[in-house]
C-alpha positions as CSV (number, residue, x, y, z in Angstrom):
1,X,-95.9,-152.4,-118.7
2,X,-93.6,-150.1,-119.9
3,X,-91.4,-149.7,-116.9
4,X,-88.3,-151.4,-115.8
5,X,-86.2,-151.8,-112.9
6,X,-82.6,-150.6,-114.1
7,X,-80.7,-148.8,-111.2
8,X,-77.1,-149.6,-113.9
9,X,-79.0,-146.6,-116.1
10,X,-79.5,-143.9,-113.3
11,X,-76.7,-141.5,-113.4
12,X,-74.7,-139.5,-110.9
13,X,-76.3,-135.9,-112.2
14,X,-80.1,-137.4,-111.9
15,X,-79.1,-138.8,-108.5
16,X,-77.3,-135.5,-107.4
17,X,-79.8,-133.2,-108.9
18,X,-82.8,-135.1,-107.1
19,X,-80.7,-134.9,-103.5
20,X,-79.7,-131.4,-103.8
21,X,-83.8,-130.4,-104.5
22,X,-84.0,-132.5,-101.6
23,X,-82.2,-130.6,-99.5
24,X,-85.0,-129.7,-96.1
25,X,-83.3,-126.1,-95.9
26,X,-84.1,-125.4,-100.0
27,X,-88.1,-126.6,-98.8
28,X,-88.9,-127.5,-102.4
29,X,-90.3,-130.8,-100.9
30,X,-90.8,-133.0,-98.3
31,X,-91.6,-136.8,-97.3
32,X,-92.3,-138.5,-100.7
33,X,-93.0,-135.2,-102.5
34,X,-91.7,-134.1,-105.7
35,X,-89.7,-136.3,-108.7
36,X,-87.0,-135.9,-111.4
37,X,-86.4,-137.6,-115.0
38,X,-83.3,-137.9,-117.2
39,X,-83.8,-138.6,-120.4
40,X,-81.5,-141.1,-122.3
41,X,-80.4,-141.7,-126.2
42,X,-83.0,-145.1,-126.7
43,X,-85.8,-143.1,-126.3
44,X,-86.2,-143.8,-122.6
45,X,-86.3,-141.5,-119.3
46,X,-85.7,-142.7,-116.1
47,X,-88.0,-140.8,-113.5
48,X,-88.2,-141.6,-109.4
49,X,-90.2,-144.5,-108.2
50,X,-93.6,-143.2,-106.3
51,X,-93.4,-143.0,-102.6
52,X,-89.6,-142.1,-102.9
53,X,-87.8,-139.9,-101.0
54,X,-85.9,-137.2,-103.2
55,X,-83.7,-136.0,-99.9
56,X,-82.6,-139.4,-99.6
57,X,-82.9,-141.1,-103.3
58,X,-80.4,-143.7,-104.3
59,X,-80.4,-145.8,-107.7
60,X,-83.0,-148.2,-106.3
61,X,-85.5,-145.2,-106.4
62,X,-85.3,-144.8,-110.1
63,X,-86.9,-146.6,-112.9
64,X,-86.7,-146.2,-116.7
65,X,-89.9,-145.8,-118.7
66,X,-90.2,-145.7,-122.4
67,X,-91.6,-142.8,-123.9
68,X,-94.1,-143.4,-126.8
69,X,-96.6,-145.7,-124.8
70,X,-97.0,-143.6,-122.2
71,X,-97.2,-140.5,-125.5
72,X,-100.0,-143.1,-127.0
73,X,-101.6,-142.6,-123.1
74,X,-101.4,-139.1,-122.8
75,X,-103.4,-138.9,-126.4
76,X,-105.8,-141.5,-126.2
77,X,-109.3,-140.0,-124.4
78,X,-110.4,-142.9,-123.5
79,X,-107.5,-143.7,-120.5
80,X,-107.9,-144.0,-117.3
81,X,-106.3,-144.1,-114.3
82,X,-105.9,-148.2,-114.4
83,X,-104.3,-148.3,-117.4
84,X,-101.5,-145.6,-116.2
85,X,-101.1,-147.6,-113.0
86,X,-100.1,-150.8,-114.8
87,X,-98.1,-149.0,-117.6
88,X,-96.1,-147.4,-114.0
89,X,-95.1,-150.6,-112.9
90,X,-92.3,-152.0,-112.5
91,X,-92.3,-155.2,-110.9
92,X,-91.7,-156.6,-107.0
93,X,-89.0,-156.1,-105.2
94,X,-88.4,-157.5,-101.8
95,X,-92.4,-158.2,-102.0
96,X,-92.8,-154.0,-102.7
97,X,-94.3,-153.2,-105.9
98,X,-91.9,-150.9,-107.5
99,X,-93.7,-147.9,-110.0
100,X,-92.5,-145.1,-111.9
101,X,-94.2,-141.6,-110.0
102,X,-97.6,-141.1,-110.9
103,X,-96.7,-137.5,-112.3
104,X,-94.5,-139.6,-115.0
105,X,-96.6,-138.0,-117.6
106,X,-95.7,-134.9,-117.1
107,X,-92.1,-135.4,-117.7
108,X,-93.2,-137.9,-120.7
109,X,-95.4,-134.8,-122.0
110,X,-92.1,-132.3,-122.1
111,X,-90.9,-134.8,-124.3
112,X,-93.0,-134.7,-126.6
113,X,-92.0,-131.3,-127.4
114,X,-88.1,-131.3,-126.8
115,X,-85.7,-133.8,-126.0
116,X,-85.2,-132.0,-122.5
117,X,-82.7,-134.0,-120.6
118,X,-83.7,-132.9,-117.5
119,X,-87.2,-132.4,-115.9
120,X,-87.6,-131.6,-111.9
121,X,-90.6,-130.9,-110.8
122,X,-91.1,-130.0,-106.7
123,X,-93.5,-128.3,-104.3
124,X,-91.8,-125.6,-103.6
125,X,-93.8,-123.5,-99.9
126,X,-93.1,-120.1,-101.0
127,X,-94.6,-120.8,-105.1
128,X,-97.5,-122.9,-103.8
129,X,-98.4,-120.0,-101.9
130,X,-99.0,-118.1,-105.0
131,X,-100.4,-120.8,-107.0
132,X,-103.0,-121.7,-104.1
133,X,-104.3,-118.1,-103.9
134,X,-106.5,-115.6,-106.3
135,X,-103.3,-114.4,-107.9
136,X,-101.8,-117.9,-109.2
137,X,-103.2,-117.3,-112.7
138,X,-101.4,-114.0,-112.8
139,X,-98.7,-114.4,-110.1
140,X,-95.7,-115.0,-112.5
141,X,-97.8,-113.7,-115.9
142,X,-94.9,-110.9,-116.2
143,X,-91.3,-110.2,-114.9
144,X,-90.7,-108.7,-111.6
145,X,-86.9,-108.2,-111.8
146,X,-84.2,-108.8,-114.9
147,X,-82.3,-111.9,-113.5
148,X,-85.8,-114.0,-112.6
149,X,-86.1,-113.1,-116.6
150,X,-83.2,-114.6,-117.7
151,X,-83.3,-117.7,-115.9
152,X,-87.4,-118.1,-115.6
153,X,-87.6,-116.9,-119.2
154,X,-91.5,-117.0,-120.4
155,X,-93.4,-119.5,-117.7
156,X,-96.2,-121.4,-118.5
157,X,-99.4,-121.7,-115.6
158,X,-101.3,-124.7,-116.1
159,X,-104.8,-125.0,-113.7
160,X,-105.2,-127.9,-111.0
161,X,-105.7,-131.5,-112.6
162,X,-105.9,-134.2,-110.4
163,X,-102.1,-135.7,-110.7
164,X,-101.9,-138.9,-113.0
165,X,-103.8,-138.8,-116.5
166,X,-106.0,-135.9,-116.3
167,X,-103.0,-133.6,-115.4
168,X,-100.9,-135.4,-118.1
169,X,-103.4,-134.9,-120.5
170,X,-103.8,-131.4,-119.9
171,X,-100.2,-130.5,-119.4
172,X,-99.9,-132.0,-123.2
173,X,-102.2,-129.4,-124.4
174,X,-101.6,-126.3,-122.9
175,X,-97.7,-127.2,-123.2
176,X,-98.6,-127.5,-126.8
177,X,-100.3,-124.0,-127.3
178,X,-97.7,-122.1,-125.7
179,X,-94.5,-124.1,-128.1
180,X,-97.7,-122.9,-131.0
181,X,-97.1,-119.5,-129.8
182,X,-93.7,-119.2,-128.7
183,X,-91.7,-121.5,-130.7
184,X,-90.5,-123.0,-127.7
185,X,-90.7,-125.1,-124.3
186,X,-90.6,-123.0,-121.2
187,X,-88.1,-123.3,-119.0
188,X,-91.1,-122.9,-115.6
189,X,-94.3,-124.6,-116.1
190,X,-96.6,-123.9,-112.6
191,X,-99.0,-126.0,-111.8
192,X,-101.7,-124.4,-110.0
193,X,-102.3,-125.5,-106.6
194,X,-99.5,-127.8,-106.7
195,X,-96.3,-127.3,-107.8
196,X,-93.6,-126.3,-110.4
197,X,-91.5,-128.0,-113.2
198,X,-88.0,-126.7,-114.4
199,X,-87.2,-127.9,-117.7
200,X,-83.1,-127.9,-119.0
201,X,-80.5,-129.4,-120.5
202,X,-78.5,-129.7,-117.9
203,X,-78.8,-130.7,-113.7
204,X,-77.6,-127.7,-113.1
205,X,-80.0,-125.6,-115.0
206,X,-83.1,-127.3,-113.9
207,X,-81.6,-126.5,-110.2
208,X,-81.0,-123.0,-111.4
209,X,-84.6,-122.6,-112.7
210,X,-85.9,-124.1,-109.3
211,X,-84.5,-122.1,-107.2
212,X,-85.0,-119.0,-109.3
213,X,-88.7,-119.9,-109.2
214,X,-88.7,-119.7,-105.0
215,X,-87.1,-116.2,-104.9
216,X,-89.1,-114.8,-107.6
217,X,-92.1,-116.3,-105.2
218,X,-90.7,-114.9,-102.2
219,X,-90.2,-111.4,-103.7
220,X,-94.0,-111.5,-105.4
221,X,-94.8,-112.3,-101.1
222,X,-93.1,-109.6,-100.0
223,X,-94.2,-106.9,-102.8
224,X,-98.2,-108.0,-101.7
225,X,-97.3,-107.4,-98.2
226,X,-96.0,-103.9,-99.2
227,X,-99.1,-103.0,-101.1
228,X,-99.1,-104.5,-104.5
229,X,-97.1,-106.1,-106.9
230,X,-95.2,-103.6,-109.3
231,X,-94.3,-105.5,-113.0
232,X,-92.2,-105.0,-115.6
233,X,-94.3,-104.9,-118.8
234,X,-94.2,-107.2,-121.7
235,X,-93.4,-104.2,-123.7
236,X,-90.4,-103.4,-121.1
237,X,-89.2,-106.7,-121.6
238,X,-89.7,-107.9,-125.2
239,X,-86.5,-106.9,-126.4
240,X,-84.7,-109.1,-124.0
241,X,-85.2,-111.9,-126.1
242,X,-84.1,-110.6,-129.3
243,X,-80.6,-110.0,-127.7
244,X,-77.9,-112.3,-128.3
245,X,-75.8,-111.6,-125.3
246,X,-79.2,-112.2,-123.6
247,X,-79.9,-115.3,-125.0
248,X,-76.1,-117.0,-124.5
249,X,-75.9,-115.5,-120.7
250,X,-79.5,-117.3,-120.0
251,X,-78.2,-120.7,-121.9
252,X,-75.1,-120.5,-119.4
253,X,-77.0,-120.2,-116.7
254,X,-80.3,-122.7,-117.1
255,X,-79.4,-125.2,-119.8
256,X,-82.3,-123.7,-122.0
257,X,-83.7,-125.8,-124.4
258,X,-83.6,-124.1,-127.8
């Protein structure tokens, strides 16, 4: 068991950053949907319990987890869903079982790659949309305006797992060939058929990235309706990242992890 009960370690950003996604007018999630991790300095992250509500979240609905079982998990072939179940929990409380969110691995696997302090990942209607039709592959493969540039920067789609250790196992991997080709984490990772995760350094830039994500969904909506997406190349765009003024504006805004 690697998880603990420890409401003392949940701070105010985690706990504002999971109500504000919360928020029914923002319809990122609903009910129990969605979940959000801080990571601290001992090598921990505390993530939202499963079953949670991230509208209504307190400190009770956090726990922290420690990172390298749940790494030795997400690389062992051999795991199953079991063994993730009892690493989740917690403990009783009030004769509840209290676990970590089954998608814990996911926010374990950015970790593995950058010491992220923030990882929210929702269901946003408007992205799901996209990722649930025959253009989620594609949907967000290049830029369709400069701002969702510099706060999306270069997303990463990841195909439908079934959420716990197949999805954690595969989000490892294809998160790992992408920081192989970029030299980086993404700031967007969509899940296909599912959902997205914003990755920062701040609260504020993993709301940033969010909401980016639904307009940039809304406006791919609303160009199909029109007749047909219109991109901006990768050759168009290249260049953006070479800038420096680029790069600082997009740190300010999204808490990019370097």
């Amino acid at each position: 068991m690697t998880a603990r009960i420890a409401p003392d370690l949940v701070s105010d950003e985690l706990l504002g950053l999971t109500t504000r996604l919360g928020l029914p007018e923002r319809d990122l999630v609903i009910l129990a949907e969605g979940n959000t991790s801080e990571l601290i300095a001992d090598g921990t992250i505390i993530v939202k319990t499963s079953g949670s509500s991230m509208q209504t979240a307190t400190a009770e609905n956090f726990v922290s987890v420690e990172i390298e079982p749940l790494l030795a998990v997400l690389r062992d072939p051999n795991a199953d869903q079991d063994q993730l179940t009892a690493e989740l929990d917690a403990g009783e409380v009030d004769g509840k079982r209290v676990r970590a969110s089954i998608e814990t691995l996911i926010h374990v696997a950015v970790r593995a790659y950058a010491p992220a302090r923030y990882v929210a990942h929702t269901h946003p209607t408007a992205v799901v949309s996209l990722l649930a039709s025959v253009h989620a592959e594609t949907s967000f493969a290049d830029a369709v305006y400069s701002d969702e540039l510099m706060v999306l920067g270069r997303s990463l789609y990841i195909p439908y797992a079934q959420p716990g250790v197949e999805l954690g196992q595969l989000f490892l991997e294809k998160l790992g060939a992408h920081v192989d080709e970029f030299g980086e984490v993404p700031s967007l990772i969509l899940l296909g058929n599912h959902g997205i995760v914003a990755i920062a350094d701040t609260a504020e830039g993993a709301e940033a990235i969010s909401l980016m994500a639904v307009k940039s969904a809304r406006v791919r909506l609303g160009a199909l309706q029109a007749g047909g997406i219109a991109s901006l190349s990768a050759e168009v765009t290249a260049h953006y990242f070479d800038r420096p003024d680029f790069r600082e504006r997009r740190a300010a805004l999204t808490g990019t992890v370097k």
